[in-house]
C-alpha positions as semicolon CSV with decimal commas, in nm:
position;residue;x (nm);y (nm);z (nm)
1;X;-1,707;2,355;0,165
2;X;-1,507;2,147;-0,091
3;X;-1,117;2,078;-0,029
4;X;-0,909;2,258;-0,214
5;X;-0,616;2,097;-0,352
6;X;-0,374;2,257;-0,613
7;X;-0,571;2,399;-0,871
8;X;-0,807;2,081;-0,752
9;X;-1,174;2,045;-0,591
10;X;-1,201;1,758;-0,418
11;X;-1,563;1,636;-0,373
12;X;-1,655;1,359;-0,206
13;X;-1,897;1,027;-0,311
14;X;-2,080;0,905;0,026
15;X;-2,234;0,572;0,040
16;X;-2,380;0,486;0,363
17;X;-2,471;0,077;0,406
18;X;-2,681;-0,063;0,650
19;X;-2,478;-0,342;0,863
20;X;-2,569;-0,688;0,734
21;X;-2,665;-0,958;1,049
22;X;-2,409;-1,118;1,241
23;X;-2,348;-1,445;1,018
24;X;-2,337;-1,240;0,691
25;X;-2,061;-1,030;0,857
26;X;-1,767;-1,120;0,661
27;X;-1,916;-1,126;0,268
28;X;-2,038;-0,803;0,361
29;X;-1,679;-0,696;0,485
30;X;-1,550;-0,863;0,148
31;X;-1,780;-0,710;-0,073
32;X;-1,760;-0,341;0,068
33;X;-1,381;-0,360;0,081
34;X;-1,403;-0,458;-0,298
35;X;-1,645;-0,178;-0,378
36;X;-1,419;0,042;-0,141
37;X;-1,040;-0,045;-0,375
38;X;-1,254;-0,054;-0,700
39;X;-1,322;0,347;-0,637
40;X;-0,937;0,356;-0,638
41;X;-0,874;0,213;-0,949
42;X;-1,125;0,541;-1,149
43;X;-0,947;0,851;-1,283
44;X;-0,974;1,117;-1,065
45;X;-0,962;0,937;-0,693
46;X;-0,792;1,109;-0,418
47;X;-0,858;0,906;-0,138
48;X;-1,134;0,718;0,059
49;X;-1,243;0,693;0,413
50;X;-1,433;0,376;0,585
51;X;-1,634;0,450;0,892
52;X;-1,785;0,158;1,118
53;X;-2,124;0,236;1,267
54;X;-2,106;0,422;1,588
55;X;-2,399;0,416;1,785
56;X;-2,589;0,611;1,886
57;X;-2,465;0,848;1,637
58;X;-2,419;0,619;1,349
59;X;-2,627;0,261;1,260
60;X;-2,447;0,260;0,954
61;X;-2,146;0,220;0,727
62;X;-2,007;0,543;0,594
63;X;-1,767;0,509;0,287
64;X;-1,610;0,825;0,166
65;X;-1,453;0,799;-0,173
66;X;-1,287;1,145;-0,249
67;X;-1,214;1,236;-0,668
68;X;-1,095;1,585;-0,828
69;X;-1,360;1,677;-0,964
70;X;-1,764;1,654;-0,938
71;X;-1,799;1,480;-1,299
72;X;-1,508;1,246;-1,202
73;X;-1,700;1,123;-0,839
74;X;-2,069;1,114;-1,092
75;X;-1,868;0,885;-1,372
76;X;-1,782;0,657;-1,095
77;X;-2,095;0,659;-0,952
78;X;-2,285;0,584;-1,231
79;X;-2,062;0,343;-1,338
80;X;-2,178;-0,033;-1,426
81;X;-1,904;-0,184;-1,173
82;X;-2,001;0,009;-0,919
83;X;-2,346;-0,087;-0,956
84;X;-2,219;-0,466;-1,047
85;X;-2,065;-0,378;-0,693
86;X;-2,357;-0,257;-0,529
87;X;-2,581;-0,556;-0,639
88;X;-2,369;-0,785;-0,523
89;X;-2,342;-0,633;-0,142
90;X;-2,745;-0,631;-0,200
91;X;-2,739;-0,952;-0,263
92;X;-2,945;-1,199;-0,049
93;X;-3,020;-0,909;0,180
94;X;-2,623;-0,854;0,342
95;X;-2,673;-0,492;0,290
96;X;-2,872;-0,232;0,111
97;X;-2,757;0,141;0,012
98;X;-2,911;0,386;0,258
99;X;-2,774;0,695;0,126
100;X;-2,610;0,747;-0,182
101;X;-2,467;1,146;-0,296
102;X;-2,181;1,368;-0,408
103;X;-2,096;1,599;-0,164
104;X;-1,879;1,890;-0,140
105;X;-1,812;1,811;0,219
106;X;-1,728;1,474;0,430
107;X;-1,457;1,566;0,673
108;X;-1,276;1,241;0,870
109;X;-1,481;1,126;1,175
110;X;-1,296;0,975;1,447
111;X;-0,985;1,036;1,577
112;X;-0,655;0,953;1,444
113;X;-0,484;0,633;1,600
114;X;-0,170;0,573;1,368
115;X;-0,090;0,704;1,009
116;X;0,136;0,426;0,824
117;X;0,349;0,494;0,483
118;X;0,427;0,273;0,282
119;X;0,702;0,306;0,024
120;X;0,549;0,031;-0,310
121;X;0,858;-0,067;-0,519
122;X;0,798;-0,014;-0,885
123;X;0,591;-0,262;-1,072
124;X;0,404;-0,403;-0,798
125;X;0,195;-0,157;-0,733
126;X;-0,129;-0,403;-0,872
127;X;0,008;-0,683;-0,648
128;X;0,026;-0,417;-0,322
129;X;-0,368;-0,331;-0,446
130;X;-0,502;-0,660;-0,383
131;X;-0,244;-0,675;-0,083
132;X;-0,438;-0,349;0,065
133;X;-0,765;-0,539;0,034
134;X;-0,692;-0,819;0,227
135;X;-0,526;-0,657;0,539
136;X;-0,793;-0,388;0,536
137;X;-1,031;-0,711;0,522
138;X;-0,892;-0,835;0,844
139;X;-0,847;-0,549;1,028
140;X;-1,238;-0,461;1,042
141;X;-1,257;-0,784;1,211
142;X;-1,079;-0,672;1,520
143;X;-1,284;-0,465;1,830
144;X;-1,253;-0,130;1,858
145;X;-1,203;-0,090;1,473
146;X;-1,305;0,285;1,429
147;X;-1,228;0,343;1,041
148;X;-0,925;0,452;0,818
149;X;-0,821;0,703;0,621
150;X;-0,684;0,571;0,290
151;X;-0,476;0,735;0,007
152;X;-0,254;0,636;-0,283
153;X;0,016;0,879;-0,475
154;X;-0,193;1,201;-0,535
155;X;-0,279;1,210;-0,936
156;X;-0,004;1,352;-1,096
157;X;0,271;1,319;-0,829
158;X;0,606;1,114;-0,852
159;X;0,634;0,836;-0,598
160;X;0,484;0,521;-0,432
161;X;0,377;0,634;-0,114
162;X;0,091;0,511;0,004
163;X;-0,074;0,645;0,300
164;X;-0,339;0,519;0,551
165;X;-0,478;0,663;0,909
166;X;-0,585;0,367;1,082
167;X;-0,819;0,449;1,374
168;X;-0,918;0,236;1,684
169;X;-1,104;0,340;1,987
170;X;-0,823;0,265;2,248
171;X;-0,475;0,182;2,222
172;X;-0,511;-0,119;2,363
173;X;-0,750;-0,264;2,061
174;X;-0,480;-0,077;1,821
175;X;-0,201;-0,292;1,991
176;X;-0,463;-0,636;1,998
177;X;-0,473;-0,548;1,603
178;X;-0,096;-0,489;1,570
179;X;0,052;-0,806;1,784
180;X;-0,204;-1,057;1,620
181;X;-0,108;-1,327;1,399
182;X;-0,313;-1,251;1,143
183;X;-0,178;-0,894;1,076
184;X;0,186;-1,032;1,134
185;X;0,129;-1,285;0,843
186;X;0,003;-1,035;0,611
187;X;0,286;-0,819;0,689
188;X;0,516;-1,095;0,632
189;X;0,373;-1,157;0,254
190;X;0,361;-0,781;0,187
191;X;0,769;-0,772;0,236
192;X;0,850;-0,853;-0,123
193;X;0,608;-0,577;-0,231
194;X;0,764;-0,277;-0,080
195;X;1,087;-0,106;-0,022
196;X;0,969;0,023;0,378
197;X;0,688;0,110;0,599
198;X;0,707;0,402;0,841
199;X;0,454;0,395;1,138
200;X;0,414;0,713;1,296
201;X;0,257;0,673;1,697
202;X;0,313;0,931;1,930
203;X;0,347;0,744;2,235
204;X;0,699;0,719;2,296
205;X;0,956;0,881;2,457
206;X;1,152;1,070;2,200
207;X;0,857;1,071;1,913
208;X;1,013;1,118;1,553
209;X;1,366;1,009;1,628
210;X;1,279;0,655;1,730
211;X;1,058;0,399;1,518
212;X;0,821;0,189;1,540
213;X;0,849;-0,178;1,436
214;X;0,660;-0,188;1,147
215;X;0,562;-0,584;1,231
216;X;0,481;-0,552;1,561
217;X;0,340;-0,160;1,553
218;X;0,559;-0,113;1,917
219;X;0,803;0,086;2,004
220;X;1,154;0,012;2,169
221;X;1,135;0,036;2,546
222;X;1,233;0,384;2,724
223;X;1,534;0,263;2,851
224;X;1,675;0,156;2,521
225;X;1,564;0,503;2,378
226;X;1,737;0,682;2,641
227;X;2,085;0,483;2,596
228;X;2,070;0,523;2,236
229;X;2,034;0,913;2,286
230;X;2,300;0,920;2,521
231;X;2,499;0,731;2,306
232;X;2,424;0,985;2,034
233;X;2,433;1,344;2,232
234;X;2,756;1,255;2,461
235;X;3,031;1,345;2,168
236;X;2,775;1,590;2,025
237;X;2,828;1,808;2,390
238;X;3,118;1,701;2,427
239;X;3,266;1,810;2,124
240;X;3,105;2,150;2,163
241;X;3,243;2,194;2,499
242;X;3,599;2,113;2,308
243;X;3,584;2,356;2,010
244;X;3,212;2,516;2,044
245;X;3,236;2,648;2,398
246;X;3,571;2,913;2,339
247;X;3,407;3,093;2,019
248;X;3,116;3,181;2,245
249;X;3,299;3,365;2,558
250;X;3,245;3,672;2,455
251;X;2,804;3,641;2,393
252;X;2,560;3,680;2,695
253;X;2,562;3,293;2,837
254;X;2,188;3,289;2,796
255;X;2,236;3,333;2,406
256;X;2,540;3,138;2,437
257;X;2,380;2,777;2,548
258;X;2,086;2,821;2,275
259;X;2,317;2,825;2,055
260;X;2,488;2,458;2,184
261;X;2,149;2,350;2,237
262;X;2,036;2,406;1,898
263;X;2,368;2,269;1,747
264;X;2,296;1,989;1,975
265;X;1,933;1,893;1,872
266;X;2,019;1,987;1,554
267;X;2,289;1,684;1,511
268;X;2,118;1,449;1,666
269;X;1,822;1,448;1,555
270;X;1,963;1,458;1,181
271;X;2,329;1,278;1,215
272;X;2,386;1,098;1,544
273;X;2,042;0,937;1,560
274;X;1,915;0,779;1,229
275;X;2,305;0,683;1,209
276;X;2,255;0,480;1,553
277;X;1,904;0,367;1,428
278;X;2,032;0,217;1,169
279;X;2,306;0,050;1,295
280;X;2,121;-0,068;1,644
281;X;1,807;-0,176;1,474
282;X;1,853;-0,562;1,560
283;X;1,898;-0,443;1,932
284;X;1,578;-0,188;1,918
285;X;1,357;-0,476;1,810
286;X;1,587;-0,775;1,912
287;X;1,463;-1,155;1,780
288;X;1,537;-1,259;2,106
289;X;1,653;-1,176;2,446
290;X;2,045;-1,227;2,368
291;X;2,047;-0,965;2,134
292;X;1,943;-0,737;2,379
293;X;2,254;-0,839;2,621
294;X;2,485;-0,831;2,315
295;X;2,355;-0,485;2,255
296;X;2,415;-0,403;2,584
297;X;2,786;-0,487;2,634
298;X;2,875;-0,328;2,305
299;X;2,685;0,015;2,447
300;X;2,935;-0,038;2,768
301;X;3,226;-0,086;2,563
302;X;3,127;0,239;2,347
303;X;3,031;0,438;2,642
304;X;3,424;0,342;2,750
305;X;3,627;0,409;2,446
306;X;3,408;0,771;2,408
307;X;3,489;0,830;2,790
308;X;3,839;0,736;2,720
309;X;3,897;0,923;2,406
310;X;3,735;1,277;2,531
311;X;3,972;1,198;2,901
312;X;4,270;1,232;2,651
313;X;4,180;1,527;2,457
314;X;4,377;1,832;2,510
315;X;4,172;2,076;2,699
């Protein structure tokens, strides 16, 4: 069944590759990864999918290129680049097409480790292209590389987000991926290319208020979560208990303390928190291990003057 999209049918362009020998590994990488972008460059592309083999399953390389319209995914595929492409993979035996077809079908395999959105500034959105290439280059290179999910601004839509679902089999090969060198350098050069990168994991403590460094691909430890809620929700309650509290005397208390409760997620998840985020990001992802105890006393000293202030409040 073909994905609808708008007034759009997506259909889908599967190449499947046979996996080249060991010591041919990386022009193969290179030259898929080429054929891979190139797809994204054609009118009509919506997005594209890479798939490592997965035996027993899978021997082979699945590549998913995804365009509005069945004429759109046959121009492409008929294309003399792609086949310049093709050839080239071919060449000297690295790889050879297996299966080649349009498809109105070619859902994502594998599960979904991280989904990563990056914000392109204007103008250098040629520059982030060839950017893309090369980290999605190195990542394949990594063990328990499962595949991504990768997609540009949709035709016809105003911005520069880029999206990508990144897949590994474990979180521990994610996080080997994440804290290498290799990924940190390329991360590094891609900071004059865009404005920010969200990371979305869902393995912390208080997942969607709290980020992820976008360097590293960890999150802040629990503890540090926790204080910077508190630090958030204390004059939230507090301030309800002052002014809320009186106007709700009169309802049932069980309909009384939703309401507080929702006026208190409410506020900090929209005000309190990506106010504190932004202001306690050094101390979130500190350089080093005195920003952390800097942090620290200035949450004490906070925690004080908030204490102090709500102590002299007329009740």
């Amino acid at each position: 069944m073909s994905k609808e999209t708008g007034n759009t049918r997506v259909v889908s362009l599967i190449t499947k590759l046979l996996p080249p020998s060991q010591e041919d590994f990386l022009s193969f990488v290179e030259s898929m990864v080429e054929l891979f972008k190139a797809g994204g460059k054609e009118s009509g592309f919506w997005s594209g999918e890479l798939i490592p083999p997965l035996p027993p399953q899978n021997n082979k390389w699945i590549m998913i290129q995804r365009f509005s319209s069945r004429s759109k995914a046959a121009d492409w595929k008929d294309s003399s680049k792609r086949q310049e492409l093709l050839a080239k993979l071919s060449k000297d035996g690295i790889s050879s097409v297996q299966v080649d077809e349009i498809s109105e079908s070619g859902e994502a395999l594998g599960s979904v480790a991280t989904a990563i959105v990056t914000n392109v500034k204007a103008g250098k959105e040629e520059e982030y292209f060839e950017w893309e290439r090369k980290i999605q280059i190195a990542q394949m290179k990594y063990d328990g590389y499962r595949g991504l999910y990768w997609q540009p601004p949709p035709p016809g839509v105003q911005g520069h987000n880029w999206s990508t679902l990144l897949r590994f089999d474990s979180p521990e090969s994610l996080e080997k991926w994440f804290a290498s060198a290799e990924r940190k350098a390329l991360i590094e050069e891609s900071e004059r290319l865009v404005d920010n990168t969200q990371i979305q994991h869902m393995s912390s403590s208080f997942p969607g208020w709290v980020p992820i460094d976008s360097k590293t691909g960890k999150q802040p430890s629990n503890w540090k979560t926790a204080l910077l809620v508190l630090l958030g929700l204390y004059p939230i309650v507090m301030l309800e208990i002052q002014y809320l509290t009186p106007f709700l005397t009169e309802l049932p208390p069980a309909l009384a303390n939703f309401i507080k409760m929702m006026a208190s997620v409410a506020f900090t998840s929209w005000i309190s928190m990506p106010f504190l985020i932004k202001c306690f990001a050094w101390w979130l992802f500190p350089e080093n291990n005195s920003d952390t105890i800097k942090g620290c006393l200035i949450f004490l000293c906070i925690f004080a003057l908030e204490i102090i202030v709500f102590f002299l409040l007329p009740h």
